[in-house]
N, C-alpha and C positions, 0 to 999 in steps of 0.2 A: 502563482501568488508569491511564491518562494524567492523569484526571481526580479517580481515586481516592487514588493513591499517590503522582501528579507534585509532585517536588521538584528536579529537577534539569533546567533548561531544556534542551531541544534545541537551539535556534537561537530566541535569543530577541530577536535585530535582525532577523532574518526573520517568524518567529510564533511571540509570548511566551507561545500556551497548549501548544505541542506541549514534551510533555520525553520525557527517556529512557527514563522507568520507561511510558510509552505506546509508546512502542517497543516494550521489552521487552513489553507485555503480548501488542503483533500476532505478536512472534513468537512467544511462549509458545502464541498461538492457532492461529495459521497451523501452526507448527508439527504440531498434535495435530490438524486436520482434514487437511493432507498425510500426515499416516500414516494416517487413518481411508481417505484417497482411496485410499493406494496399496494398504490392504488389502482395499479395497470387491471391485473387480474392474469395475472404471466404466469403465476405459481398456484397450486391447488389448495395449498394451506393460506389460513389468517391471521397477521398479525396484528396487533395493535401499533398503533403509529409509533410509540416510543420502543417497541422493536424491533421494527424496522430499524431505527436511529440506532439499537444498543449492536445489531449486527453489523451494519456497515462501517458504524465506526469500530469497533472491534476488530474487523476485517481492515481496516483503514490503519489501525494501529500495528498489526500485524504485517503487515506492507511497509510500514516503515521501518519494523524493527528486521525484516527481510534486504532491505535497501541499506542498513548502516552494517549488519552483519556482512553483507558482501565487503561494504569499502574497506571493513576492521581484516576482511581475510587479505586485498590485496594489499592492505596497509602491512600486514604482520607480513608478509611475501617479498614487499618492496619491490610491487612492480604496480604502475599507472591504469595498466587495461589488463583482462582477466584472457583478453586474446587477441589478436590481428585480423578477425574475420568483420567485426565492424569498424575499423579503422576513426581515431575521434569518435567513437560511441563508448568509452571505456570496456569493450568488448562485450560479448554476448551474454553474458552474466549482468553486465548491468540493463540488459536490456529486460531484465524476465528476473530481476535478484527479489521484487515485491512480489512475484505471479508465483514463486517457487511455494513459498509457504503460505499463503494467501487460498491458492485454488484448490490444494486436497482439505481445508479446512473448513471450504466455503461448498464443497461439494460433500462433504460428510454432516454437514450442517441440514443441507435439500435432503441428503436422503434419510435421514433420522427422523425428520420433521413428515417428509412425508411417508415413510411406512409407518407411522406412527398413528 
């Protein structure tokens, strides 16, 4: 979405390719697979539909503030990629920089909810 319809920078002294309407797009998406998850019956707990929508996007938020935090560290480093192992992928950090903080948050979320 970011790429298609980006017109309005995110944080463009951080990283000049992320804008809002890529935002909007994760969470247009995020959105519509947490309502697919919470109808699936994948999980053993129930939410209500507009919780579904407050985790994903939460988690969706949290991916992005993941994703600007990496660029601001190789910004402040003053180097382009985080390493040489994916060569043109900004290196292996930008490939996992949203899944870092994203997935122990989203996995302490499942097991709260279901020991509960």
């Amino acid at each position: 979405a970011g790429r298609a319809f980006g017109k309005h920078k995110l944080a463009p002294a951080i990283s000049p390719g992320k804008s809002w309407e890529g935002v909007a797009g994760a969470l247009l998406a995020t959105g519509v697979y947490t309502l697919w998850v919470g109808q699936s019956g994948l999980f053993e707990f129930i939410l209500p539909w507009w919780g579904w929508l407050a985790v994903g996007w939460g988690l969706t938020a949290v991916s992005v503030i993941g994703d600007l935090l990496e660029s601001w560290f190789k910004r402040a480093a003053g180097v382009k990629d985080s390493s040489q192992l994916l060569p043109g992928h900004g290196g292996v950090l930008d490939r996992i920089d949203a899944l870092v903080p994203t997935l122990p948050l989203a996995m302490m979320l499942v097991s709260s909810v279901t020991v509960i």
